[in-house]
C-alpha positions in Angstrom: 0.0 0.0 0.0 1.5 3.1 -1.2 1.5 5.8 2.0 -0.6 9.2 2.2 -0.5 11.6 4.4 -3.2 11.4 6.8 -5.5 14.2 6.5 -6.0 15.0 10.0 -2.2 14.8 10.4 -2.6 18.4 12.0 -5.0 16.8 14.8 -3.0 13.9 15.7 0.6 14.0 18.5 4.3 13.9 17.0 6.3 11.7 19.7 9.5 12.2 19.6 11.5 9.0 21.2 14.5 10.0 23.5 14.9 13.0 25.6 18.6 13.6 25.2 20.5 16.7 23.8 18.7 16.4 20.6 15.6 14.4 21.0 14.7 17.6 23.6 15.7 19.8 20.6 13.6 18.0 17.9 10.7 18.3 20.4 11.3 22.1 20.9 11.1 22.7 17.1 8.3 20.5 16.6 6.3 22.3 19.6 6.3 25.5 17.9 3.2 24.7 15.9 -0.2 24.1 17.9 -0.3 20.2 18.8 0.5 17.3 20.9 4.2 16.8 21.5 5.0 13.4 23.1 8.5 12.6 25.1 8.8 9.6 25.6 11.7 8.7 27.4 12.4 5.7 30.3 14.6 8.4 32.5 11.8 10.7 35.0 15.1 13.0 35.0 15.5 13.3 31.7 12.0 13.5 30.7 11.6 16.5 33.4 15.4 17.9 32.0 13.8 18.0 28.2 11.0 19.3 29.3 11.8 22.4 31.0 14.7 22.8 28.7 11.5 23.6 26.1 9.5 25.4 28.2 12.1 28.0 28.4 13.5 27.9 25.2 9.9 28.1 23.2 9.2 31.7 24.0 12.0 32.9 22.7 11.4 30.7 19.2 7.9 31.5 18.7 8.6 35.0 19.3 10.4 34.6 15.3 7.3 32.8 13.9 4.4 35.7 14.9 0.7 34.0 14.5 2.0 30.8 15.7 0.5 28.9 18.9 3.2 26.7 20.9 2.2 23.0 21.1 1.2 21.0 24.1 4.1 18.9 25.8 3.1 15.7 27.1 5.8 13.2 28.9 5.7 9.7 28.7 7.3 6.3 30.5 5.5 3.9 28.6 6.3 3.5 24.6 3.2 1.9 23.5 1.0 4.6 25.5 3.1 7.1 23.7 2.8 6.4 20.5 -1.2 6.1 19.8 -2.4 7.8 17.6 1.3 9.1 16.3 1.3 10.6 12.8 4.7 10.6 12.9 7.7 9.2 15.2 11.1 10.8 15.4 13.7 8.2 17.1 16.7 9.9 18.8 18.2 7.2 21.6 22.0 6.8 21.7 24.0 5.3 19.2 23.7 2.1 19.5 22.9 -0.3 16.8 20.9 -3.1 18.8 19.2 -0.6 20.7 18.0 1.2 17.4 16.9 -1.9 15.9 15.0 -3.0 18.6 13.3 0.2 18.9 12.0 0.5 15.1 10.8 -3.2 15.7 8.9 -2.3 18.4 7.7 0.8 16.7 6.4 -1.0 13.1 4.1 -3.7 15.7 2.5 -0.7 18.2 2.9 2.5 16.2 -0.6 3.7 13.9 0.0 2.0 10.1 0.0 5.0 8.8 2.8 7.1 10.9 6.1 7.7 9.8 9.0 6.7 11.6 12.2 8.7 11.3 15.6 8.1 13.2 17.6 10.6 14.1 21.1 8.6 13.8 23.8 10.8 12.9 25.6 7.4 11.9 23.7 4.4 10.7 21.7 4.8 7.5 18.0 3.6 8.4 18.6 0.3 5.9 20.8 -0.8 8.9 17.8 -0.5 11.7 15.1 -2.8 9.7 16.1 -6.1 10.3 13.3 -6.5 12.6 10.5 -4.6 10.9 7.8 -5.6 8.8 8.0 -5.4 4.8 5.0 -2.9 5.2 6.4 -1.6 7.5 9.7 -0.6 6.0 8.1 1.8 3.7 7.3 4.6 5.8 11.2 4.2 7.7 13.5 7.0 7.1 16.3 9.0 8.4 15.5 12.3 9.6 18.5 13.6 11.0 18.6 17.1 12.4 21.8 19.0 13.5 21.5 21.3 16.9 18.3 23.0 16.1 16.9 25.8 16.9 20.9 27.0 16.0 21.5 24.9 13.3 18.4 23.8 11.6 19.5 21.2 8.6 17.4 18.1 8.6 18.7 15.7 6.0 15.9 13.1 5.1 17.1 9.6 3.4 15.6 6.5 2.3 16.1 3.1 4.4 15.6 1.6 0.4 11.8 0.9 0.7 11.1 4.2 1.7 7.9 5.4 -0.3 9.0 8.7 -2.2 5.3 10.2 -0.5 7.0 9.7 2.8 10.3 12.0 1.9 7.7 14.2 0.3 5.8 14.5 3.0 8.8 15.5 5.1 10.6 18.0 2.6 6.8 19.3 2.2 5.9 19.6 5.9 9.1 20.2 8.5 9.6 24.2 6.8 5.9 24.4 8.8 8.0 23.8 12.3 10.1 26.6 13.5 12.3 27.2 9.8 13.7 23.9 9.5 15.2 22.9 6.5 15.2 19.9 4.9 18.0 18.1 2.5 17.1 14.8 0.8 20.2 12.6 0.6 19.8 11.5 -2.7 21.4 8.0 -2.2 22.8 6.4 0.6 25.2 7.8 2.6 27.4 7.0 6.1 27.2 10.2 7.4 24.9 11.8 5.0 25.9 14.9 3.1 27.3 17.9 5.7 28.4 14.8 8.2 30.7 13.4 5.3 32.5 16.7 5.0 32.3 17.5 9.4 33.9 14.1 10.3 36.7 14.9 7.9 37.6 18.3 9.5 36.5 17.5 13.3 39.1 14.1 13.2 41.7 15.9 11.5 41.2 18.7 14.0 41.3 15.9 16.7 44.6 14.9 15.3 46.2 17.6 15.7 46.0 18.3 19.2 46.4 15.2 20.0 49.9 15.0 17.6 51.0 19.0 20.2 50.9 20.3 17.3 47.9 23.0 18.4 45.4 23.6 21.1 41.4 23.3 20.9 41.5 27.0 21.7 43.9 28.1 18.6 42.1 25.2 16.8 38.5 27.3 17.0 40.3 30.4 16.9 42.1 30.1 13.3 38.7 28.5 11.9 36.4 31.5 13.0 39.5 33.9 11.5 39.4 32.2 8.3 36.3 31.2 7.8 34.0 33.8 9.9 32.0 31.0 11.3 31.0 31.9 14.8 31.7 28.7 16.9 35.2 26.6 16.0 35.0 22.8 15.7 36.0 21.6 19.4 33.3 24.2 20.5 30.9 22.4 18.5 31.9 18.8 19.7 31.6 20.6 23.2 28.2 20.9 21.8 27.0 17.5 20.7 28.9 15.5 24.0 32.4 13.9 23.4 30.9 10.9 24.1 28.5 11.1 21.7 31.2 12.2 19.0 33.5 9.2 20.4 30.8 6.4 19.7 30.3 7.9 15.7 34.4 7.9 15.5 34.3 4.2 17.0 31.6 3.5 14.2 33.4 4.8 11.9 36.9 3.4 12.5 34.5 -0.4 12.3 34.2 0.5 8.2 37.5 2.2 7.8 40.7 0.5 10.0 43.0 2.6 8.8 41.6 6.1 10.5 44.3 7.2 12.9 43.7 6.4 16.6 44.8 9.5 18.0 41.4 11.2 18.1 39.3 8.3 19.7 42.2 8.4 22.4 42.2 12.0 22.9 38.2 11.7 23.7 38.9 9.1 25.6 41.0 10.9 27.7 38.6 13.5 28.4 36.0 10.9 28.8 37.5 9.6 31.4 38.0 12.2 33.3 34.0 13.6 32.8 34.4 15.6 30.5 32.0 15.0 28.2 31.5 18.9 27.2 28.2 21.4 27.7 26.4 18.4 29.3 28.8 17.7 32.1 29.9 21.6 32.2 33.5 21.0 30.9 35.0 19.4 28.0 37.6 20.6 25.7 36.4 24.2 27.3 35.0 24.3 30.8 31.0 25.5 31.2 30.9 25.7 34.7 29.4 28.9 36.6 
């Protein structure tokens, strides 16, 4: 059955799976249009972190989109309760492959037929998270994956290889609607997408260089934001996503290449170590602390 997008789509919750740095981030962007916004996530911390990381945040964003009405956030411990009714499903757990797959198989037996269901992996291609799901159910499966919204609003959307072409549509069509993001379709399949491809070049070689003396994270930013005018240097922006976060996607990485240097994946696990694991923790490669 080829999919449509359900009419009442407007009436019906988003539920956005994961309340870490950036499934609390998707919510926020996706709250900034009158609905249901679901987190579900099994942490009562982190559900109450994301959600009053939104509530502050959300003034501020709809202030940009005048006419607009924020959404309604709703938490959520239970997955199944949390995804009736879903018109759409936005996966953003950590980085880890047997985790993801188990998720989307749980997703295609107790999410609505007709809901999408996107992953936010910055790492693994959706074709890698099926194993478990039905063939029906792999048509509405796709990678959604946003950057650091409401900064940096990319969304780059990508078939899992049965994706229905009305599914992508529907996503380049309808995420503009959601505080100005902007979607990218990844025209084939890609290990780390299109603007991923290019960052894990720079940030490992960037990585490499400290970690060879040969510079500091600080001179590192600093030589970037003179000669390119960018506003936040690459170890900032690793500060940004979580060390750890940008150690598991190196590890991931160095599994289909062997021959990447080491030295970055030791120099995060350096700071790891020590808990640094960047804004998150208050210190990484710069300290956050008040």
């Amino acid at each position: 059955m080829a999919y449509t997008k359900p009419t009442n789509y407007k009436e019906r919750p988003i539920v956005i799976i994961g309340a870490g740095t950036l499934g609390m981030r998707i919510a926020l962007m996706m709250a900034t249009r009158d609905g249901e916004v679901r987190i579900y996530d099994p942490s009562s911390e982190q559900r109450s972190k994301a959600n009053d990381f939104i509530q502050q945040q959300l003034p501020n964003l709809l202030a940009r989109f005048p006419g607009r009405s924020k959404g309604h956030i709703v938490l959520f411990d239970d997955t199944c309760k949390a995804v009736e009714n879903a018109w759409i499903i936005f996966e953003a757990i950590p980085e880890k492959l047997e985790l993801k797959k188990k998720i989307f198989s749980d997703l295609d037996k107790f999410a609505p037929i007709d809901a999408i269901l996107a992953s936010n992996s910055s790492s693994f291609p959706s074709s890698q998270l099926i194993e478990q799901v039905s063939e029906r159910g792999r048509t509405r499966v796709v990678n959604a994956h946003f950057y650091m919204p409401p900064i940096q609003n990319a969304v780059e959307i990508m078939s899992c290889g049965f994706t229905d072409q009305e599914v992508i549509n529907t996503l380049m069509d309808t995420l503009p609607t959601y505080g100005g993001l902007v979607p990218f379709e990844v025209q084939k399949e890609s290990i780390g997408f299109i603007f991923n491809r290019v960052w894990a070049a720079i940030k490992r070689e960037c990585l490499e260089v400290v970690a060879e003396g040969i510079s500091t994270p600080e001179d590192i930013d600093r030589i970037f934001m003179v000669n390119t005018g960018i506003s936040m240097g690459p170890f900032r922006e690793m500060d940004q996503i979580g060390l750890d976060v940008i150690l598991e996607i190196e590890e991931y990485y160095a599994t289909l290449n062997p021959s990447l240097p080491t030295g970055p994946r030791e120099l995060l696990h350096k700071y790891i170590e020590k808990g640094k694991l960047g804004v998150k923790s208050g210190c990484g490669f710069y300290s956050y602390k008040t």
